[in-house]
TORNU-671111 format. One line per field, with one value per residue (C-alpha): residue in one letter; x, y, z; chain; residue number from 0. Coordinates in steps of 0.001 Angstrom, whole numbers, padded with zeros to 6 digits. Layout:
! TORNU-671111
r: a ...
east: X ...
north: Y ...
up: Z ...
c: A ...
k: NUM ...
This chain:
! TORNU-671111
r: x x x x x x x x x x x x x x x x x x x x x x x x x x x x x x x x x x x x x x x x x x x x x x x x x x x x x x x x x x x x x x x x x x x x x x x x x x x x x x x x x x x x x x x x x x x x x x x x x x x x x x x x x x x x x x x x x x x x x x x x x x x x x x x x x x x x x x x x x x x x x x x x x x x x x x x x x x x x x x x x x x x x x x x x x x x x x x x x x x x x x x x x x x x x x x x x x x x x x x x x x x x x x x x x x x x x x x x x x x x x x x x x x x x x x x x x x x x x x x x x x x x x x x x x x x x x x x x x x x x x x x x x x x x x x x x x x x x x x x x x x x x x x x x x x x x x x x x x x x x x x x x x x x x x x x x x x x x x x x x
east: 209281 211002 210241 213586 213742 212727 209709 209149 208606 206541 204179 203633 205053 203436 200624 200262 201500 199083 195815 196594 199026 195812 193204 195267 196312 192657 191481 194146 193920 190380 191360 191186 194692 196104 198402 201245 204462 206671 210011 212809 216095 218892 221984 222841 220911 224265 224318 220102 220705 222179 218224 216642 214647 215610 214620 212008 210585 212321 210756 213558 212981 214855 213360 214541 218071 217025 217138 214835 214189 210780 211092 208339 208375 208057 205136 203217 204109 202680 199857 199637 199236 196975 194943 194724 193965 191608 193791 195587 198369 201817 204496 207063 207855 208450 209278 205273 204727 207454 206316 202482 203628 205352 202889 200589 203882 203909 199723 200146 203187 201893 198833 200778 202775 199638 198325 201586 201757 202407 202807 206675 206628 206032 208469 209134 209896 211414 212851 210771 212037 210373 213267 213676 216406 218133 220478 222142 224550 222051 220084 223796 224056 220936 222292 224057 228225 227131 224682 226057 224338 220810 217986 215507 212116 209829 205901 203096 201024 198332 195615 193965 194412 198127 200863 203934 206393 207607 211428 212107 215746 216504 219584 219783 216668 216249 213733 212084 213160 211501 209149 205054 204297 202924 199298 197224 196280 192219 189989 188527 185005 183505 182204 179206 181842 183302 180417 179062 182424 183318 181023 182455 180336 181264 185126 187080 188694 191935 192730 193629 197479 198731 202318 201882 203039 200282 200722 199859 199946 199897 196262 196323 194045 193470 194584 191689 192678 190726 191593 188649 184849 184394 186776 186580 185890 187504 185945 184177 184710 181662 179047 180147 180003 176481 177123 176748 179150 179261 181666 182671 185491 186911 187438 189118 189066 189319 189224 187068 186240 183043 182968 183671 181296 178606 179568 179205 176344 175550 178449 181276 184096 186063 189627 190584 193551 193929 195976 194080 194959 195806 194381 191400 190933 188013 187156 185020 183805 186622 189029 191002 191032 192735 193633 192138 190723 187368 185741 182494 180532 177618 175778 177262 180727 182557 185658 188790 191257 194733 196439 195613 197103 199598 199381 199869 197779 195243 196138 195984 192343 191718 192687
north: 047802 051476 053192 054249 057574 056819 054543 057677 059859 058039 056354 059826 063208 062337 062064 065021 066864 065328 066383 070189 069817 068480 070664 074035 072896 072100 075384 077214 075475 074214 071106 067495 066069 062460 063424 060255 059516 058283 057287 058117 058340 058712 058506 062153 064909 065617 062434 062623 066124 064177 062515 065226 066560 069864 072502 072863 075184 075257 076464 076875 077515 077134 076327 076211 073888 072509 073624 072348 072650 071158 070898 070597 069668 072735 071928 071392 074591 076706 074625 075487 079019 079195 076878 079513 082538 080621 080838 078856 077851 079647 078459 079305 080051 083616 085792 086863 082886 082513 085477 083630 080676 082553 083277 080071 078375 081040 080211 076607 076787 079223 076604 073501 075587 076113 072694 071283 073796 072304 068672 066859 067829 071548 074090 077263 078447 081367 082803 081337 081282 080230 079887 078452 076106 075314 072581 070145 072633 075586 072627 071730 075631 075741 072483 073350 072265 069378 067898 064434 063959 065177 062936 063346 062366 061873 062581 061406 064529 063312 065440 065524 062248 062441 061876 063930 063345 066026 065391 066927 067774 068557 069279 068627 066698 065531 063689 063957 060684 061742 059279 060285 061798 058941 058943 060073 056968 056785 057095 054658 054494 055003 052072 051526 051196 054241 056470 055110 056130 059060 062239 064806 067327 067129 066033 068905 071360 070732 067429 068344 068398 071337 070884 067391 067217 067501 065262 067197 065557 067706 066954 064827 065244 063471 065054 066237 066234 065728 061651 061137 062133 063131 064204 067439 068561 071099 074491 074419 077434 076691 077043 081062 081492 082946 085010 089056 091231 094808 096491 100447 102599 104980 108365 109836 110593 113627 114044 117060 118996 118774 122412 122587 120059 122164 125310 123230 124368 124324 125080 123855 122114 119323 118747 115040 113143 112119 113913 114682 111639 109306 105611 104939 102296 099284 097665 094716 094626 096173 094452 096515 094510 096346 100154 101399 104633 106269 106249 107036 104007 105831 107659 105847 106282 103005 102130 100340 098141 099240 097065 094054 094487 091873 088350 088201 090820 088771 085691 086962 087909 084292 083289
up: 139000 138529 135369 133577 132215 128993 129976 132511 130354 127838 130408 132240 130935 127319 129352 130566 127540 124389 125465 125755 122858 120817 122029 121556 118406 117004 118993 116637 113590 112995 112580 114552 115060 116126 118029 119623 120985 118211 119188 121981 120587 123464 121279 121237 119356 116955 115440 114737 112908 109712 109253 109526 106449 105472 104682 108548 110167 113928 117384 119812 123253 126310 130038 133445 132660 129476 125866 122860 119045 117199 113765 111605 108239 105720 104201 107088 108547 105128 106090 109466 108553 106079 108418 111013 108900 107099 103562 101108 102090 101537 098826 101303 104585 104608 107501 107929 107993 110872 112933 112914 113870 116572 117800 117635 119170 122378 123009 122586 125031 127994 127219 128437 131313 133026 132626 133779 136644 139616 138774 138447 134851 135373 133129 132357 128325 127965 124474 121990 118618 115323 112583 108765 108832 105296 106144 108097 109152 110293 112600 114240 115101 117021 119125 122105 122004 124127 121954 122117 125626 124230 123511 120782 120585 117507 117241 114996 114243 111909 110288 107228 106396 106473 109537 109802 111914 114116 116013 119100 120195 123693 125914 129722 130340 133805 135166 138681 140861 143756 145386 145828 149512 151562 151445 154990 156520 156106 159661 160851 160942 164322 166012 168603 171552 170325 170394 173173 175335 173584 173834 171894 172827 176696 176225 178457 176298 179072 178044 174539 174488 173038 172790 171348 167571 164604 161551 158414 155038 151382 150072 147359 144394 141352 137632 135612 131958 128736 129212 131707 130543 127088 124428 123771 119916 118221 117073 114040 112713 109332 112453 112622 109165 109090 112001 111367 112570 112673 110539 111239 109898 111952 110979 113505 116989 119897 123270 125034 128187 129022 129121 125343 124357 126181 123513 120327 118180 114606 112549 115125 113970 115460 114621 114564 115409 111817 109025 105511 103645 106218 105959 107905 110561 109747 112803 113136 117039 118726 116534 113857 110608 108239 107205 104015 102102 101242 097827 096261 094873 093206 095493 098411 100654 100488 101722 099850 101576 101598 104005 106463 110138 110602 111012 114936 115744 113752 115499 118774 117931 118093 121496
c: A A A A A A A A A A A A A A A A A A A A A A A A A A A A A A A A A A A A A A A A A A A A A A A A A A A A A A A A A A A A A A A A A A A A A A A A A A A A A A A A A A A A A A A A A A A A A A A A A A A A A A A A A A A A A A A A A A A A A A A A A A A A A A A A A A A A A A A A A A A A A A A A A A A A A A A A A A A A A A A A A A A A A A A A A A A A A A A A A A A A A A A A A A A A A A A A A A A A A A A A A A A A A A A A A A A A A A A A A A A A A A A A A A A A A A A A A A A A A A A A A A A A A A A A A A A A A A A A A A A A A A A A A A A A A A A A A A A A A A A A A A A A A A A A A A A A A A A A A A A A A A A A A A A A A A A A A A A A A A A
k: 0 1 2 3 4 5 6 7 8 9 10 11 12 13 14 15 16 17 18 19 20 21 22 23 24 25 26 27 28 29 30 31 32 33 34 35 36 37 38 39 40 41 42 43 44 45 46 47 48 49 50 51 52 53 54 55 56 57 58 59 60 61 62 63 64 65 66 67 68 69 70 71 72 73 74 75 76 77 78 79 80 81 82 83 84 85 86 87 88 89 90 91 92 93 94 95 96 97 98 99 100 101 102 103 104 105 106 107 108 109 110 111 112 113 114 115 116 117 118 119 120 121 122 123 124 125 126 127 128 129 130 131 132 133 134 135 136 137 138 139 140 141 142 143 144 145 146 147 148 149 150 151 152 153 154 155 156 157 158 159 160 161 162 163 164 165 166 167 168 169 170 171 172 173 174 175 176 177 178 179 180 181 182 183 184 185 186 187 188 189 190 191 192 193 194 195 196 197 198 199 200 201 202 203 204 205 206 207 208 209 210 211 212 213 214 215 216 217 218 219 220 221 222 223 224 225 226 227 228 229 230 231 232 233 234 235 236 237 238 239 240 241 242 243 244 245 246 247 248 249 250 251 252 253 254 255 256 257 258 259 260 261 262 263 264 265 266 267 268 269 270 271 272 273 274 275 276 277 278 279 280 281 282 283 284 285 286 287 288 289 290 291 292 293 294 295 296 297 298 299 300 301 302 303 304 305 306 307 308 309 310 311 312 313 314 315 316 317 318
């Protein structure tokens, strides 16, 4: 029987989404989500706008023909963050909230481009937007003017103990009809008559015909995704906790001839790149962590934190 659209995309381009949707979230977040198909809601996207909770956090994006908007319940999102920077979470989500989950939306998306590379359900994203969304009337501006023939779909994203339910608007979603490519018929095993008439190692090169056509078939493979073998698990981030890292602070830096180096001696100075008073640079590996100033802790140099680098430099540390 032929799959409708709807039953199409349930039965095979959810699929192929959850299982990189749930392992780059719980890579992200430290955490182990249920992730499931909810509902599929093909009255119009307009008229599903009015249900909507409010205020949400929206991630608009738009691919190759089609345009879409995930919103995710506010709390959630403040959650999502502090999750991934390993805080509390947020009372709000403020405009350093937005630009992390930014970019946690952009690796979780280039994840599932590259899974779905290739196959009927392959996209491209481009413009990826994470916005606050007050009301009814802020969602309807993010819906294209034809929103009427959009279709939404709803998620079950639990965690913690809890499900949320995450709704998924989207404009000019078409769906591949195009039957497989007929499978290459199998050989036939060779059979004692066969081998005992055909010598392959003798047969005269001049009886192959050369002008006669060749029938080529695309190779087939089967999908490897995280449904076959075992599941993977997500990081736990408690088993790095006693891990030591080195911590340095940066003073400054220059650049020399070799020819200069060679005259230094006792008593040389060395003028760095940083101004008297400027913040100092605290790595940790060759990650910069945060910006801060020297002191004097009894007989020791220490160094106070002035300012943490921003949240998606931070993030992107994490990939």
């Amino acid at each position: 029987m032929a799959l409708n659209n709807k039953e199409q995309f349930i039965q095979t381009g959810f699929q192929e989404f959850q299982p990189v949707v749930s392992e780059g979230l719980a890579q992200l977040f430290q955490r182990e989500f249920a992730f499931s198909f909810g509902e599929f809601i093909d009255d119009g996207t307009s008229a599903q706008t009015a249900s909507q909770e409010y205020p949400c956090v929206v991630i608009s994006l738009t691919g190759d023909a089609t345009k879409h908007q995930i919103s995710i319940p506010l709390g959630l999102a403040a959650n999502l963050y502090g999750w991934m920077l390993g805080m509390d979470a947020p009372e709000d989500a403020n405009d350093e909230v937005l630009e992390g989950l930014q970019e946690a939306a952009n690796q979780i998306i280039g994840q599932l481009q590259a899974a779905v590379d290739g196959t009927e359900w392959g996209f491209q994203a481009n413009d990826v937007v994470v916005k606050k969304v007050a009301g009814e009337s802020d969602m309807a501006s993010l819906i294209p003017a034809d929103g009427d023939a959009g279709v939404v779909m709803t998620y079950n994203l639990g965690v913690d103990d809890q499900t949320h339910t995450i709704r998924h608007f989207c404009q000019g979603l078409k769906f591949n009809t195009k039957t497989a490519a007929p499978k290459a018929e199998p050989i036939p095993e060779e059979t004692e008559e066969m081998s005992s008439d055909s010598d392959f190692g003798d047969q005269d090169e001049s009886e192959a015909d050369e002008g006669s056509p060749v029938d080529v078939h695309r190779a087939a493979f089967d999908t490897i995704n995280s449904k076959s073998g075992t599941t993977s698990k997500p990081r736990n981030i408690s088993m790095l906790l006693d891990v030591e890292l080195e911590v340095y602070v940066e003073l400054g830096r220059k650049r020399m001839k070799i020819q200069d180096l060679l005259k230094l001696g006792k008593g040389s100075l060395i003028e760095l790149d940083r101004s008297a008073g400027e913040p100092l640079s605290i790595f940790i590996g060759d990650k910069k962590l945060a910006e801060g100033e020297v002191v004097v802790v009894d007989d020791r140099f220490g160094i106070r934190i002035t300012q943490l680098i921003g949240p998606k430099e931070r993030i992107k540390s994490l990939a």
